[in-house]
C-alpha positions in Angstrom: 0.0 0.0 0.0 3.1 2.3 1.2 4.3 1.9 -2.6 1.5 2.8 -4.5 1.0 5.4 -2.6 4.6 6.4 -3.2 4.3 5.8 -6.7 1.2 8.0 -7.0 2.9 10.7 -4.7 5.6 11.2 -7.6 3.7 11.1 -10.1 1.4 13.8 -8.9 4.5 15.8 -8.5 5.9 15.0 -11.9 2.5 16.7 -13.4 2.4 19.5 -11.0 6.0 20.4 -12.6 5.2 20.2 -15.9 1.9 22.0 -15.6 3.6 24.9 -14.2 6.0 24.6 -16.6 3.2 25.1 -19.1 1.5 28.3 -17.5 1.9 31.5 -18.8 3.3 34.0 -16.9 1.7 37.6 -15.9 4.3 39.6 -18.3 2.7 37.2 -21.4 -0.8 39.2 -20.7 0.4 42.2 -22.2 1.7 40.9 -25.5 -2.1 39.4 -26.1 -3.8 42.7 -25.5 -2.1 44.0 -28.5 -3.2 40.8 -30.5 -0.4 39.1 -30.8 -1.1 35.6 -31.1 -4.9 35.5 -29.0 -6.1 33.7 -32.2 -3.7 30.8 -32.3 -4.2 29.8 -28.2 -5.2 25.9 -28.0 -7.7 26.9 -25.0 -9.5 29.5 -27.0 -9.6 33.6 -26.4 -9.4 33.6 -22.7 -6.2 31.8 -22.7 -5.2 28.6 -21.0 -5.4 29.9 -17.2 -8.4 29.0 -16.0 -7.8 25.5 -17.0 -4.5 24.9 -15.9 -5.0 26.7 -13.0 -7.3 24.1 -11.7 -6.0 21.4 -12.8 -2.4 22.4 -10.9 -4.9 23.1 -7.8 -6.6 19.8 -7.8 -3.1 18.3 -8.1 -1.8 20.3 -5.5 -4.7 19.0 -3.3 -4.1 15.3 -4.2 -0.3 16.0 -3.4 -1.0 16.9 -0.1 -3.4 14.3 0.3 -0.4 11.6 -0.5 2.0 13.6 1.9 -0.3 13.2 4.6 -1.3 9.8 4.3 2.2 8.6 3.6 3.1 10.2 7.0 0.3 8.2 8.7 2.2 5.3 7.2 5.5 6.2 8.5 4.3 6.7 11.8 2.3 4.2 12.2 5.5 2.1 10.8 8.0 2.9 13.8 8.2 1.7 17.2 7.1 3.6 20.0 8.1 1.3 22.5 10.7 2.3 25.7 12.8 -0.4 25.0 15.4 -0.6 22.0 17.3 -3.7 22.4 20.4 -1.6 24.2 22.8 -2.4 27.0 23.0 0.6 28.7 26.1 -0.1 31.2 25.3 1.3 34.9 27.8 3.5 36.1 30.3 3.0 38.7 31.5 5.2 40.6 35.7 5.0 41.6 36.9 6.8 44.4 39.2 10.0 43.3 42.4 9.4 44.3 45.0 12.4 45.8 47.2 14.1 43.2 50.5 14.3 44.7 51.7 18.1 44.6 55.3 16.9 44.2 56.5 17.0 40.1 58.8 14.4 38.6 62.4 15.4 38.2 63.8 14.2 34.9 67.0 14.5 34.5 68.6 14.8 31.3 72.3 16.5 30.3 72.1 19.6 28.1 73.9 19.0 24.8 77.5 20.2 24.5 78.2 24.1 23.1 80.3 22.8 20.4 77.1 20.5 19.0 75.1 23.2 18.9 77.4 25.5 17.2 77.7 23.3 14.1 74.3 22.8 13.4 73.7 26.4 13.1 75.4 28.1 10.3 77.5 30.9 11.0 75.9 34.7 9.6 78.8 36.9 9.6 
């Protein structure tokens, strides 16, 4: 049922497109008030606006029709139960232990003056 719906849902999209794709828009009114090509409309004088217009509205009513019910189906579809299938671990709490306030001496020899001088080079 989900798929036809589906199915139906993009088609019903697919012919909103092209129908708006197909509608004049406001700037063409002018050009037929001077004449130009009111005799050679498929729909007759008036134009083709009244009947696209509610065709695309009829679609538009069937497309949200589809939306809705295919979010019905979607909702209806998941689980609303508490329980997931997880393993949530319980925590444990460990006892802090004291931070000494005495640092580690490391002890290391600082490399010799003359190893250090030739690895820099000399800008005289």
């Amino acid at each position: 049922m989900e798929q036809i719906i589906l199915i139906a849902h993009l088609l019903i999209a697919l012919a909103i497109i092209g129908l708006i794709m197909l509608q004049q828009g406001k700037g063409a009114d002018m050009g037929a008030s001077f004449g130009a090509g009111a005799s050679q409309t498929l729909f007759g004088s008036d134009g083709s606006g009244n009947v696209l217009t509610r065709a695309t509205s009829w679609l538009v009513v069937l497309f949200f029709a589809s939306s809705f019910s295919l979010a019905l189906l979607a909702t209806q579809k998941s689980d609303r139960g508490e329980d997931l299938g997880l393993d949530i671990p319980v925590a444990v709490e460990s006892p802090v232990q004291a931070v000494s306030e005495e640092l580690p001496v490391i002890e290391i020899e600082a490399p010799a003056a003359e190893a250090v001088g030739t690895d820099v080079p000399n800008l005289d």
